[in-house]
TILO-582332 format. One line per 5 residues: their letters; for each residue x negated, y, z negated of C-alpha. Coordinates in nm, 3 decimals. Example, Ala and Ser with C-alpha at 12.3 -4.5 7.8 and 13.67 -1.06 7.14 Angstrom:
BEGIN
AS> -1.230,-0.450,-0.780 | -1.367,-0.106,-0.714
This chain:
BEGIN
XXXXX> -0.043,0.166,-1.285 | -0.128,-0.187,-1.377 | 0.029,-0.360,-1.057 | -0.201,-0.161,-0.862 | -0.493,-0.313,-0.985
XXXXX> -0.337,-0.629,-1.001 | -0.222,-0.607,-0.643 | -0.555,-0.460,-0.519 | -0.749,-0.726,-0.686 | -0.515,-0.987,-0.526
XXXXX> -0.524,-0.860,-0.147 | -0.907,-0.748,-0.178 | -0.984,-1.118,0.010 | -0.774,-0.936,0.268 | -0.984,-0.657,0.344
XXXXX> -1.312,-0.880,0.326 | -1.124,-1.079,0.616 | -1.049,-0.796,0.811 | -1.403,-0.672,0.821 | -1.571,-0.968,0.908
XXXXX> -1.301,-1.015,1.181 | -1.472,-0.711,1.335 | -1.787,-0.863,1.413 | -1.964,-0.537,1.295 | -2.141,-0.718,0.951
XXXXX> -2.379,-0.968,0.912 | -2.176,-1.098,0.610 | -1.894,-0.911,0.403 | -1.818,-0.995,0.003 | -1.675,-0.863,-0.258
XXXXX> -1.811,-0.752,-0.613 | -1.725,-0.926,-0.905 | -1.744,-0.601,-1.106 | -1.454,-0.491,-1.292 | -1.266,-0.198,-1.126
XXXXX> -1.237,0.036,-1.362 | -1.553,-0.010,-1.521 | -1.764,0.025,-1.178 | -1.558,0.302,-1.045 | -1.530,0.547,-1.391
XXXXX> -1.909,0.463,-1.439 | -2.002,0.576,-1.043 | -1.747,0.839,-0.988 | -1.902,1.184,-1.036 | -1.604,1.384,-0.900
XXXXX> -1.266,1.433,-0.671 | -1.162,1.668,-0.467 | -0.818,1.736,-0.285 | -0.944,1.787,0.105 | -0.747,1.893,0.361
XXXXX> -0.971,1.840,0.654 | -0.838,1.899,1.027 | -0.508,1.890,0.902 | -0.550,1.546,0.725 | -0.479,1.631,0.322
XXXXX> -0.624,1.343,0.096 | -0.851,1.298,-0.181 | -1.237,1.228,-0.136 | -1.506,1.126,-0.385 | -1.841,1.202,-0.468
XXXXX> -2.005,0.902,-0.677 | -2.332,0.904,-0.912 | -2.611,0.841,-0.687 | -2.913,0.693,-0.919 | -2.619,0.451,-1.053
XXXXX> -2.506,0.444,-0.676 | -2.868,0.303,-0.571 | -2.881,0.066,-0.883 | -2.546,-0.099,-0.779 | -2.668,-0.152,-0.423
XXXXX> -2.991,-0.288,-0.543 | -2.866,-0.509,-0.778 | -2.659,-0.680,-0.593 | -2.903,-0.723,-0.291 | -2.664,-0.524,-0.082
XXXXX> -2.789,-0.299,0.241 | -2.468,-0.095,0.207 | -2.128,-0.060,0.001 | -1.781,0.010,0.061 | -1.537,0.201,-0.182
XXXXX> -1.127,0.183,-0.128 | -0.962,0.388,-0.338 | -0.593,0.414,-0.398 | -0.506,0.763,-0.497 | -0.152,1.013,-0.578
XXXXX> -0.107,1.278,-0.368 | 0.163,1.557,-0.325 | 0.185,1.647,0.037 | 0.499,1.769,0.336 | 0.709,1.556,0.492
XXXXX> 1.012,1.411,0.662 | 1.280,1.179,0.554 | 1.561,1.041,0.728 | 1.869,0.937,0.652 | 1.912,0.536,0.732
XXXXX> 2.186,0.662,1.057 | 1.885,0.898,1.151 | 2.204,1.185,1.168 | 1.991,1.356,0.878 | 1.674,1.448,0.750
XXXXX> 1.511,1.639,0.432 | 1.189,1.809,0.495 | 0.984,1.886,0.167 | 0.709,1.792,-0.072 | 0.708,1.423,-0.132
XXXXX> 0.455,1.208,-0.352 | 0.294,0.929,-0.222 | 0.007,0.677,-0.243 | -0.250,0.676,-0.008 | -0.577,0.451,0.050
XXXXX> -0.926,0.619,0.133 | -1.275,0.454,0.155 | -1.599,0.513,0.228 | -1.910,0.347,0.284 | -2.242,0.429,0.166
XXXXX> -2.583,0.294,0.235 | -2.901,0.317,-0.066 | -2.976,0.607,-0.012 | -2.600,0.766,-0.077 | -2.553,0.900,0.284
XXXXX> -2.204,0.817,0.392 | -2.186,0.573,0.687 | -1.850,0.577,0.732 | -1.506,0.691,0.615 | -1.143,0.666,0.589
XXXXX> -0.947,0.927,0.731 | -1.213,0.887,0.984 | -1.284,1.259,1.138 | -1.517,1.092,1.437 | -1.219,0.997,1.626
XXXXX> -1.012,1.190,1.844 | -0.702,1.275,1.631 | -0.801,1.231,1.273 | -0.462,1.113,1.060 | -0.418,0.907,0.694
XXXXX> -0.098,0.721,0.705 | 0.077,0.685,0.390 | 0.020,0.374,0.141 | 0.331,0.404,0.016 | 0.557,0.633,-0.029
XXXXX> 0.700,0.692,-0.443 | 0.984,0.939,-0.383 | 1.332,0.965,-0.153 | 1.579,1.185,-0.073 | 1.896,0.986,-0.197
XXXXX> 2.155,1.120,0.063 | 2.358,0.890,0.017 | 2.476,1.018,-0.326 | 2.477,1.340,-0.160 | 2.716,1.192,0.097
XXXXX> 2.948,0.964,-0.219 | 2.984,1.357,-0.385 | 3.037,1.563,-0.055 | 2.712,1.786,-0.135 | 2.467,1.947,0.088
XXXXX> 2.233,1.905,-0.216 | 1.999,1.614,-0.193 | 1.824,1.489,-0.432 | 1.449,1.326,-0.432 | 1.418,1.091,-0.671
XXXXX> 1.134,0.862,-0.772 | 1.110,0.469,-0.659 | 1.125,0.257,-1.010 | 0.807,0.066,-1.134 | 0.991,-0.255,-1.036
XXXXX> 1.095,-0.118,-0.742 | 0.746,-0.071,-0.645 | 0.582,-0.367,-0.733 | 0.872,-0.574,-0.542 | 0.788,-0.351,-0.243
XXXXX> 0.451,-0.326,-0.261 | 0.398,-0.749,-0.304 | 0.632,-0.791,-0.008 | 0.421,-1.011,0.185 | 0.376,-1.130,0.558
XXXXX> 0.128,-1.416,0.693 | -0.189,-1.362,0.625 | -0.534,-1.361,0.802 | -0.685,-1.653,0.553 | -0.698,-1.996,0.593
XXXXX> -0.414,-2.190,0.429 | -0.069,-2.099,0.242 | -0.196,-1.735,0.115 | 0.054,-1.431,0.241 | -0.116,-1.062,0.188
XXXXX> 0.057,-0.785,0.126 | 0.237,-0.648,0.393 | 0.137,-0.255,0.265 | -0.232,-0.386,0.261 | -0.262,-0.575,0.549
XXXXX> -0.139,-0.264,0.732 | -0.358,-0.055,0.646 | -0.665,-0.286,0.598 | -0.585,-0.340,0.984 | -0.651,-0.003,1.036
XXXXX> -0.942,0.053,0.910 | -1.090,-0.248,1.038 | -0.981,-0.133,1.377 | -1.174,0.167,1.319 | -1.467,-0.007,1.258
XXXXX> -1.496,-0.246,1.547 | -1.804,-0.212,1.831 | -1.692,0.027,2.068 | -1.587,-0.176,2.339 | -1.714,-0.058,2.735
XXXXX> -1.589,-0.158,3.090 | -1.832,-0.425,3.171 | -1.885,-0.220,3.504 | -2.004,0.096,3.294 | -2.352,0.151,3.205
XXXXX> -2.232,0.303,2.849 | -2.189,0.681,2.989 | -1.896,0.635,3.207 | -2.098,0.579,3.516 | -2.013,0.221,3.728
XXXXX> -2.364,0.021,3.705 | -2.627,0.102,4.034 | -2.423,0.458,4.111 | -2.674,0.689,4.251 | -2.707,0.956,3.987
XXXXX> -2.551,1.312,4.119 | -2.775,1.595,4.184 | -2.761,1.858,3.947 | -2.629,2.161,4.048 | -2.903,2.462,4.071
């Protein structure tokens, strides 16, 4: 959809924010590349994953054009967000939380990866390094419309799709944003740009640990023979 790439483009100044909030790059930009043409001329292929119980789509990108990209641009690595359909289970309530619909609901989620020269991943988005690996939902394009179900006294509810306008009013809902000035991101973005960002950050230690979960001058333990 066109208001995806319009919004994207919009809250992309977002996302550069949120990294460099981090304090895990030297310096964070973005490309002035168009889109479409840099991602159809990298992508090599999709798959649907369903990794650890996390279902979302992951791509594989052209490495020689990869490695050009990165060069060009004097870049030592390069991050890819990529807002994606996908079909997956889930739960809706109803707005008095009396009633739900389980069932297969479509939705638009947000991956990313990034890659260094030399095309080895660095890091990605779901992230399967921590704990409990999970991928929110972007957005979600469908509901169960029980309340028509409820107007007609039927146990039959309906999902039906969100409108175009109905999306782009919800998806350019905005809240205060990170930059400097009168600028308001995306609420949908700035969610989950937060995320990942928080994902990214320097582990943090106890300033009394020595990085291993040991308190600073504790005698070491024997080992046990």
């Amino acid at each position: 959809m066109n208001i995806l790439k319009e919004l994207s483009r919009k809250n992309e100044k977002e996302l550069v924010t949120s990294l460099k909030d981090t304090g895990s790059f030297f310096a964070v930009r973005p490309l002035a590349d168009d889109p479409d043409k840099l991602f159809y001329g990298l992508l090599f292929r999709r798959e649907r994953r369903d990794d650890a119980g996390v279902a979302y789509n992951k791509y594989f990108y052209k490495l020689p054009e990869l490695k050009e990209l990165i060069t060009r641009n004097g870049l030592d690595a390069i991050m890819f967000t990529v807002v994606s359909g996908l079909t997956r289970k889930d739960k809706f309530y109803s707005s008095n939380i009396l009633n739900y619909l389980e069932s297969d609901y479509n939705f638009l989620i947000m991956t990313a990866q990034i890659f260094d020269a030399n095309g080895n991943i660095l890091w990605e988005y779901p992230n399967f390094r921590r704990p409990m690996p999970s991928l929110p939902a972007f957005f979600a394009l469908q509901y169960p419309d029980f309340d028509e179900a409820k107007a007609n006294l039927s146990d039959n509810v309906e999902i039906k799709f969100k409108t175009i306008p109905g999306i782009g009013r919800a998806l350019s809902k905005s809240e205060g944003s990170s930059l400097l000035g009168n600028t308001r991101g995306s609420t949908a973005y700035v969610n989950i740009f937060g995320e990942m960002a928080a994902l990214l950050k320097p582990e943090m230690k106890p300033f009394w640990s020595d990085g291993n979960g040991k308190k600073k001058d504790e005698p070491a333990k024997p080992e046990a023979k």
